[in-house]
N, C-alpha and C positions, 0 to 999 in steps of 0.2 A: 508784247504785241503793239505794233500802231494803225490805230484808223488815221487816216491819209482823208483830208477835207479838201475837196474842190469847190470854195465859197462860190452859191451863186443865189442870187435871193431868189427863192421860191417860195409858193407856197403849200408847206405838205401838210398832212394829218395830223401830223401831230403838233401843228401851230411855229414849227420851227422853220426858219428861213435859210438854212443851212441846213446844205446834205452832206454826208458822209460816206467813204466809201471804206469798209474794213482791207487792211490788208496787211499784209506779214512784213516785216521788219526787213526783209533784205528784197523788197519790192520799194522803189522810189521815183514816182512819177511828177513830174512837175508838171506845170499850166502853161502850156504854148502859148497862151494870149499875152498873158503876161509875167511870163519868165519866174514866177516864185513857183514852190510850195507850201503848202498848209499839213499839218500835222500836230493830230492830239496821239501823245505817247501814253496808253494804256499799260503801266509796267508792274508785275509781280515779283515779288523776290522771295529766291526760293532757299530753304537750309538755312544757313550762317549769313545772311544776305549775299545771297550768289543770284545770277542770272538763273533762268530757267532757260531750259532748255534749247527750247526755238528760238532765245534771245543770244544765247550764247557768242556766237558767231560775230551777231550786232552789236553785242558788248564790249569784243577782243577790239573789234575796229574801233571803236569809240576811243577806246584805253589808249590807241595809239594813235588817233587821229587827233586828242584832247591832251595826251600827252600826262592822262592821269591813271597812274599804274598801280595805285592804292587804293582801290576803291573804298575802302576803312578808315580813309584819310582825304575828305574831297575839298579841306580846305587849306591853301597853300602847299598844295602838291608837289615834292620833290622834285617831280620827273617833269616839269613843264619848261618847256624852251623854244620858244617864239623862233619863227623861221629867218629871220633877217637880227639874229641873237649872236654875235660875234664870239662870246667863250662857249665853248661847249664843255658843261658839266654838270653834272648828276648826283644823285645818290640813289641805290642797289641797297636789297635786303638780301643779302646771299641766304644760302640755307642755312644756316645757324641761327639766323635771324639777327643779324649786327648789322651796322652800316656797311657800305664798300664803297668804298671816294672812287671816281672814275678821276686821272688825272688829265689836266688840263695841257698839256705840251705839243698842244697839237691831233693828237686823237680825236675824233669824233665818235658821238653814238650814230647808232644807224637812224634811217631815213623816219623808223617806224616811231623814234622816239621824239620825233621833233612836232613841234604843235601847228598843226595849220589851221591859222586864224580864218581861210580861205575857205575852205572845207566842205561849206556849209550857209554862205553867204547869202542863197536863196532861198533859205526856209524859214518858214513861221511857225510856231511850235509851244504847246502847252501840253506838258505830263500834270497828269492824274497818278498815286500810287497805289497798287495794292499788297497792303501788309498785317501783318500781327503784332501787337504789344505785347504778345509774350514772348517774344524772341528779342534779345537784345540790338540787334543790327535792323531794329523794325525801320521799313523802308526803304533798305537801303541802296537796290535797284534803281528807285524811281530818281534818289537825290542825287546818284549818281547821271542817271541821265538827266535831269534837270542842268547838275554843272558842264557837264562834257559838252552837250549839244551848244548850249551859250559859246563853251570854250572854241569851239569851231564855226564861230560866226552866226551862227541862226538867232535870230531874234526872234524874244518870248513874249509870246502875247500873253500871257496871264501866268500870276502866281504858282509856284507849283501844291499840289493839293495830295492829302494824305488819306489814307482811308481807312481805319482799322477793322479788321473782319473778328477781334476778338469782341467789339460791340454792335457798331452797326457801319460795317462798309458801306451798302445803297445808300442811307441816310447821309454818311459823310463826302458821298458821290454827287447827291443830290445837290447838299447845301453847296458844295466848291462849282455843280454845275448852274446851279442858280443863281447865286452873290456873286461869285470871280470868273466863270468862264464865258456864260452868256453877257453879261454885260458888258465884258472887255470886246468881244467877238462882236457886239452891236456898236461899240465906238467906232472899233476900226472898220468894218466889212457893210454894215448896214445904213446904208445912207438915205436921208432925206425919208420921204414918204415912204418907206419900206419899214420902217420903226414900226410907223402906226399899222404898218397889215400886220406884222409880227404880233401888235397887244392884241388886236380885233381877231387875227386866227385862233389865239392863246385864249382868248374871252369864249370862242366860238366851239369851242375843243370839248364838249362835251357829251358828243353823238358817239355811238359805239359803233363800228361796221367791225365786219369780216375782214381781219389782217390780209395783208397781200402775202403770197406763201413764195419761195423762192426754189423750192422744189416742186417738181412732179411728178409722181408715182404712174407706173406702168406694169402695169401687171402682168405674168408671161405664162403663159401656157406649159405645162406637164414637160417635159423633156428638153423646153426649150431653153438656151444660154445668153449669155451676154459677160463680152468680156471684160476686166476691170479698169478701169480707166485708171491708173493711181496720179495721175496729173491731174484729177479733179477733185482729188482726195483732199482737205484741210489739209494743211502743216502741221497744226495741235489736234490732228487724230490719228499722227503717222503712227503711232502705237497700236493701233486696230488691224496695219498689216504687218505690221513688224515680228508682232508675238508671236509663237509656236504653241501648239498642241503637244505637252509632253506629259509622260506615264509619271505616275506616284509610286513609286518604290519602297519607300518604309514611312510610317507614321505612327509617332507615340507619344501617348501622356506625361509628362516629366513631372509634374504635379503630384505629391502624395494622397490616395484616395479621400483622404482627412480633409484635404482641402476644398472648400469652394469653389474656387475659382479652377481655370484649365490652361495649362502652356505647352505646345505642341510644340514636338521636334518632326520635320517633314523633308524626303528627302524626294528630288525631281529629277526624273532620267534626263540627260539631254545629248545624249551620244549618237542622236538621229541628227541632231541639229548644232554640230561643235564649231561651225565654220557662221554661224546667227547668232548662238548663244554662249560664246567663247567669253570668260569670265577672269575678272584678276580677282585674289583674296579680299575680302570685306565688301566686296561691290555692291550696288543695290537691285533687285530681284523684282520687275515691274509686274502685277498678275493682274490680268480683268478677272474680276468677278463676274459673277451670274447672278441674275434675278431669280429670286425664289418662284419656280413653275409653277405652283398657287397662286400667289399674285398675279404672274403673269396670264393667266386664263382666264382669275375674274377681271383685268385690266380691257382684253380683248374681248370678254364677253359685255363687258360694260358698254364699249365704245363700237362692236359689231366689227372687228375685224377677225379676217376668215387664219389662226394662227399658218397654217399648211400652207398658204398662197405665196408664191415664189413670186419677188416685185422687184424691179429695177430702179431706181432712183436716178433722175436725171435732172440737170439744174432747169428752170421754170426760161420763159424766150428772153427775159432781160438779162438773165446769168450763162445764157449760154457759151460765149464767147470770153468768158472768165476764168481761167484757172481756180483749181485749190477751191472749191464752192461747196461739195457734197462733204457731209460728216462722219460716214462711214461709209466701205466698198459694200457695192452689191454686184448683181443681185444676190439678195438672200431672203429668207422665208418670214414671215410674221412671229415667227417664234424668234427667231434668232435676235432679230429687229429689238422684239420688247426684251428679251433675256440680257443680250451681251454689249446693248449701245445705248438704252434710255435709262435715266437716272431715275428707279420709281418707288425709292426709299428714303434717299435723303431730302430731306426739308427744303422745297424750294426757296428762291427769292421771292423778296418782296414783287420786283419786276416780273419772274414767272407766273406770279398769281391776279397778275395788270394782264398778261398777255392771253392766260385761259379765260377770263371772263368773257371776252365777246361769244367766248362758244357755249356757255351757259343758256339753256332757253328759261331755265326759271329764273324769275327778276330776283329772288329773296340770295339765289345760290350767287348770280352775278352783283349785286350788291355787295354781298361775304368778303366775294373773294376783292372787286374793289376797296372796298372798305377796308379790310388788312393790308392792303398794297398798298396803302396813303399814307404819307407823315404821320396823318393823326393815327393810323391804326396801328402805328410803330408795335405799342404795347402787347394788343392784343394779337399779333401775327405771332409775336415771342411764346405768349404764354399758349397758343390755340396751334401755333405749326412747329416752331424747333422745341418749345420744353415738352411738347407733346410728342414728339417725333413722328411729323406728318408727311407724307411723302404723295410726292401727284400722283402714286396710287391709289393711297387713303383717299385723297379728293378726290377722283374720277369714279372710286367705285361705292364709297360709302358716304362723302360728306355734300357734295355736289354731283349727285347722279342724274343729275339733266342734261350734262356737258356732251353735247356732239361733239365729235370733231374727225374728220376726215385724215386718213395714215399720213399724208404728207405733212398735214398740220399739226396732227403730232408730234412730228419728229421736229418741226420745227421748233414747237413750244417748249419739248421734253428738253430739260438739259442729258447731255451726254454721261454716260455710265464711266467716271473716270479709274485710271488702273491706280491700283495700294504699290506701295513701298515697302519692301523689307529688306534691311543689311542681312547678305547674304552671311552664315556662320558656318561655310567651308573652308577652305583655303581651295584656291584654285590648280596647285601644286600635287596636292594629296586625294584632292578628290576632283580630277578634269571632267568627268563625266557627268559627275553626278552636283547640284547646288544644295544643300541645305538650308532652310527656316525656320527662325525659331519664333513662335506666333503665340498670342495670349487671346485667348475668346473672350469677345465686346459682347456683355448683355448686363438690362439692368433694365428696373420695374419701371414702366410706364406709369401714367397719373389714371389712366383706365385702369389699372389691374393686370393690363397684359404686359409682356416681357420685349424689350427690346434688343435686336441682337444683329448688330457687324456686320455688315453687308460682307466683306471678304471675309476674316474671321470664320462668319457662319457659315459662306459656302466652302470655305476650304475644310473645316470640320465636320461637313456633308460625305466627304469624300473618303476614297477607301483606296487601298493599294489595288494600282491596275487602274484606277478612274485619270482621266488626261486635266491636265489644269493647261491656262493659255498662260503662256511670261514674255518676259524679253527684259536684258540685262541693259542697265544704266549705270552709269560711269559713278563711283562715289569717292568721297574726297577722302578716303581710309588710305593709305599707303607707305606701306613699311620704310625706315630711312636708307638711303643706298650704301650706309654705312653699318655692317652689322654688328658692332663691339660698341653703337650709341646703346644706352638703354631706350625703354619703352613703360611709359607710368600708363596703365590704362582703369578706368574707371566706369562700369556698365553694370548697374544693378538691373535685376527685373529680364526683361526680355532683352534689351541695351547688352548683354553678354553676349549678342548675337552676334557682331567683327572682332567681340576678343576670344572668340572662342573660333574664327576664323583667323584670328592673326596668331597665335597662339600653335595652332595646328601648322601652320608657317612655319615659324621658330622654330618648334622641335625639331622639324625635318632639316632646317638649316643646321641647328644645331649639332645634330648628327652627321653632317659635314666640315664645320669647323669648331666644333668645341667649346672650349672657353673661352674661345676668340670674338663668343655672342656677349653683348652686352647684355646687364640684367632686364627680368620683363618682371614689373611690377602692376599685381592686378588688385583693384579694390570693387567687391561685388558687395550689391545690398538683397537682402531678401525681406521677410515678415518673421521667419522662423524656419531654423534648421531641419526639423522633423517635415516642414510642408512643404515650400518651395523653393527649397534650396536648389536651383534646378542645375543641371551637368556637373552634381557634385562630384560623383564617381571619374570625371573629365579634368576637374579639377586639381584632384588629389593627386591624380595621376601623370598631371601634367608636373605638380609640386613636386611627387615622388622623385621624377626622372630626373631635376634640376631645371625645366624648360620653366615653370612660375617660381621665380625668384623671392618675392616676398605678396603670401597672399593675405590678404587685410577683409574681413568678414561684416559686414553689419547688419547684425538682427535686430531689427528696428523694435520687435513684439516680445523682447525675450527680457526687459529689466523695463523697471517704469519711468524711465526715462528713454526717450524716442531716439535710437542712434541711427545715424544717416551714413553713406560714405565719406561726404563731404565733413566730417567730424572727425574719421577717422584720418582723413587727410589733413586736415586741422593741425594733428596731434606729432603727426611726422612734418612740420614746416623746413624744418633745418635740413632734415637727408633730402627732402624734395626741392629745395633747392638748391643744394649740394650736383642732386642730379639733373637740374634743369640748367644751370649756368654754369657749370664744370663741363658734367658729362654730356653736354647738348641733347638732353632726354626729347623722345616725343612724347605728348601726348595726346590721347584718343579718349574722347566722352561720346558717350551713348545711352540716351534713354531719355525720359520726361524732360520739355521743356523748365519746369520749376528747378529741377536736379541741377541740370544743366546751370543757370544760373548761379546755384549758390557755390556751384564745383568754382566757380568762375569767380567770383565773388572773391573766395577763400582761396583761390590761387595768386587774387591781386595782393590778399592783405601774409602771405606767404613770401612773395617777391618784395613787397614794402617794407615788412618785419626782417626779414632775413636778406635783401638784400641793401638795405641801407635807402630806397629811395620813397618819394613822396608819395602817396596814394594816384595820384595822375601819372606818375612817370612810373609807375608798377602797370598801371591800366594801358599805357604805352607800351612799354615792356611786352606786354600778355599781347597786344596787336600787333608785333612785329612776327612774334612766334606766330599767330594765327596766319600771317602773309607767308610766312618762311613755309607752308604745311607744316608747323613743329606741335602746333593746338590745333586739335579738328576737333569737332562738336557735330554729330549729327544728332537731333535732336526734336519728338515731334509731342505737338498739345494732347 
């Protein structure tokens, strides 16, 4: 995402002299007055560091306006070639993932690969990133757009600034907005006496009023409609019309009753909707959840709204004239509203609980919730909202029950209910109709005594054959080689069996058209113990039976007292595994825990170094070229 800044010194509420306007990445407005723009790039990266979604598009351009096609590699970029650059030449990671020399005799690359320094010559611009330390590619969205944007002329007003959401993002947001952004932004944009109203409003900033709300709710009478606007819809909620309504077909425990814990096989009609929900093998399976109907009644009964009331939502008189403003389509009912679009489980931000306070009428409740919102209460918001698992349900209806607050302002305050991710474990060959999931139920003891439990997870394990779930299909980066005689190493212990057990059901079916003509498929699955959750073992065997699993590699972590991982067993085969990676041009495909994920990674580098002769950095090279070629996919979550 980027907010788009048109500096102009004012003086608002919140002691800032600079306004902001949010707007979506492929919206670029500049200032008539004076020929620039201004732009803070808010960027998240998502998976292996890939663009998200709604950035996508803005990324492809970058890559070829910057003329930086690695984004794995943002320093000294191959593919960079200045527009007034007389040789033209390159270097390509074919799919093998080797070099490919483009020859110089004249040939050119096309237009898209050439750098324009131009590009970009009127914009001002400062990225902030949002990311996680426990993915190895942490960040690496934002450094990408930090180098690209320079690369095409825009000049950077301030540092680029990192945020990790595996400690404290808002924190790290704070600090780069306090120390590097605002003080840069006051050298250049804030002149003269404007400084001092800047310290004196910031001094003055400690009056509470009623936020300004930017929607307004309309409420409609019994029979009455209204049609959808989807041009007023967000961009990062096209998800809310996109998904379908489809039946649940089969669902079952895979889990042996011995065990604790529960792994659901689920399978989703989608034959009403094949021309919406049309699917390649391993893809990823978007589902909103539902809000637990308990919560949501005491939620509504807390705050006095009528659930049954059919409401329209329409942007407030300064937004009317603005695209892309409303957060979800209406109208729809008070139920629907709190059930399938407000986030009233997971642990807000720090900022969420800055913004419920003015509607607080008890001082002790707006106090709390200030006081946790503050640097200083960093601590205590950890251990009293996320290690508690406090959600602005728990607060509106039991921790801070003074809180007024009117439906629009809710909906403003509430973060949005966002939709889970699962690798889908059909193949889309063998089963067109129908998507399979394979899910593990999230619950675990609260510090009260009570039980906390997965917002999707729990509502999909709510659910019964004939009950409707909402999905819609996302593109994932799983994809069979277009060579079928490469092999295939795949590695997915746990729930992570979920695309090999759709790539898998692929195979076979190919298989059964050409023969021994398939290269091998080599699978390494982990569990705790054979007896409990060895899960699609009977899938498994069967697959091994037929010749389709080539060599299958087991680790029961609980079964010798010594802890065996996959990544050990992999370990142990170095020589054929690389035999198959730089012979046989093998793909391979990880799935499951970020920790996993790493060490597979780790033990693939020192795999490629040991066995194939080179340095520990030029093996970590090596493993980056396969990742660029699609040869190493990782999808992988905390």
């Amino acid at each position: 995402d980027a907010s788009h800044n048109n500096i102009n010194v004012v003086n608002d509420d919140d002691g800032s002299l600079i306004r902001a306007t949010l707007a979506h990445p492929h919206y670029r407005e500049g200032n008539a007055m004076e020929g620039r723009s201004r732009a803070i790039f808010l960027v998240a990266t998502y998976g292996e560091g890939e663009p998200t979604d709604n950035a996508q598009q803005f990324v492809e351009m970058m890559k070829s306006k910057s003329g930086i096609r690695d984004i794995y590699k943002l320093e000294d970029s191959p593919g960079l070639i200045s527009v007034d650059s007389c040789v033209r030449m390159g270097v390509e990671v074919d799919e093998d993932g080797e070099e490919e020399k483009k020859n110089d005799s004249g040939s050119s690359l096309s237009n898209d690969m050439v750098l324009d320094r131009s590009f970009l010559r009127d914009l001002d611009f400062a990225v902030f990133g949002l990311g996680n330390k426990q993915y190895e590619h942490y960040n690496n969205m934002s450094r990408f757009m930090d180098a690209s944007l320079a690369k095409c002329g825009a000049s950077r007003i301030a540092p680029l600034g990192l945020g990790d959401d595996d400690d404290d993002l808002e924190g790290d947001f704070e600090n780069w907005k306090d120390n590097v952004l605002w003080p840069a932004l006051t050298e250049k944009f804030v002149k003269g006496g404007a400084a001092d109203a800047l310290a004196a409003a910031r001094k003055d900033n400690d009056v509470l009023e009623l936020p300004e709300c930017p929607y307004e709710v309309e409420y409609l009478k019994d029979g009455a409609s209204k049609k959808v606007d989807l041009d007023m819809i967000q961009t990062s909620s096209k998800h809310y019309v996109q998904a379908m309504d489809c039946p649940i077909v089969a669902s079952r425990e895979l889990r042996d009753p011995s065990d604790p814990g529960s792994t659901v096989h689920m399978e989703i009609d989608i034959s009403k909707h094949m021309s919406s929900l049309k699917y390649q093998t391993a893809d990823n399976l978007g589902i909103l959840p539902k809000n637990d109907s308990a919560l949501v009644k005491l939620v509504a009964k807390s705050l006095g709204f009528d659930l049954d009331q059919l409401f329209h939502l329409i942007p407030s008189a300064e937004e009317s004239a603005t695209k892309h403003t409303l957060p979800f389509p209406t109208p729809c009912t008070v139920r629907d509203c709190l059930e399938r679009y407000c986030d009233l489980t997971g642990s807000p931000r720090r900022s969420d609980l800055k913004q419920l306070a003015p509607y607080a009428r008890d001082e002790m409740d707006r106090k709390a919730l200030l006081r946790m919102s503050s640097k200083e209460g960093k601590s205590e918001y950890k251990e009293k909202i996320v290690e508690a698992h406090v959600g602005i349900g728990d607060i509106v209806t039991r921790l801070c029950p003074s809180i007024v607050c009117p439906l629009e302002h809710f909906i403003m305050v509430c973060p949005r209910l966002q939709p889970r991710y699962y690798t889908i474990s059909s193949s889309s060959t063998v089963h067109p109709k129908t998507i399979h999931i394979t899910y593990a139920l999230l619950e675990s003891e609260k510090k009260n005594g009570g039980k906390f439990t997965g917002l999707c997870s729990g509502h999909l394990s709510s659910l019964s054959k004939g009950d409707m779930v909402r999905v819609f299909v996302r593109d994932s980066t799983f994809r069979l080689p277009k060579q079928p005689e490469r092999p295939i190493i795949m590695i997915g212990p746990g729930t992570g069996i979920a695309p090999m057990r759709a790539i898998l059901q692929e195979r076979s079916y190919e298989r059964k058209s050409i023969g021994d003509a398939q290269g091998p498929n080599i699978l390494y699955f982990g569990c705790k113990n054979r007896t409990s959750d060895y899960i699609y073992r009977d899938e498994l065997e069967a697959f091994s039976d037929e010749g389709t699993i080539t060599e299958l590699h087991l680790a029961f972590s609980r079964e010798q007292a010594e802890k065996v991982y996959v990544q050990h067993l992999l370990a142990q085969r170095g020589a054929e595994t690389w035999k198959l990676i730089d012979d046989g041009k093998a793909s391979i495909f990880v799935c499951g825990a970020v920790k996993m994920g790493a060490d597979v990674d780790h033990t693939l580098q020192d795999i490629i170094a040991q066995h194939g002769g080179m340095s520990r950095e030029k093996a970590k090279a090596y493993l980056g070229k396969l990742q660029t070629a699609g040869r190493f996919v990782q999808e992988l979550w905390s």
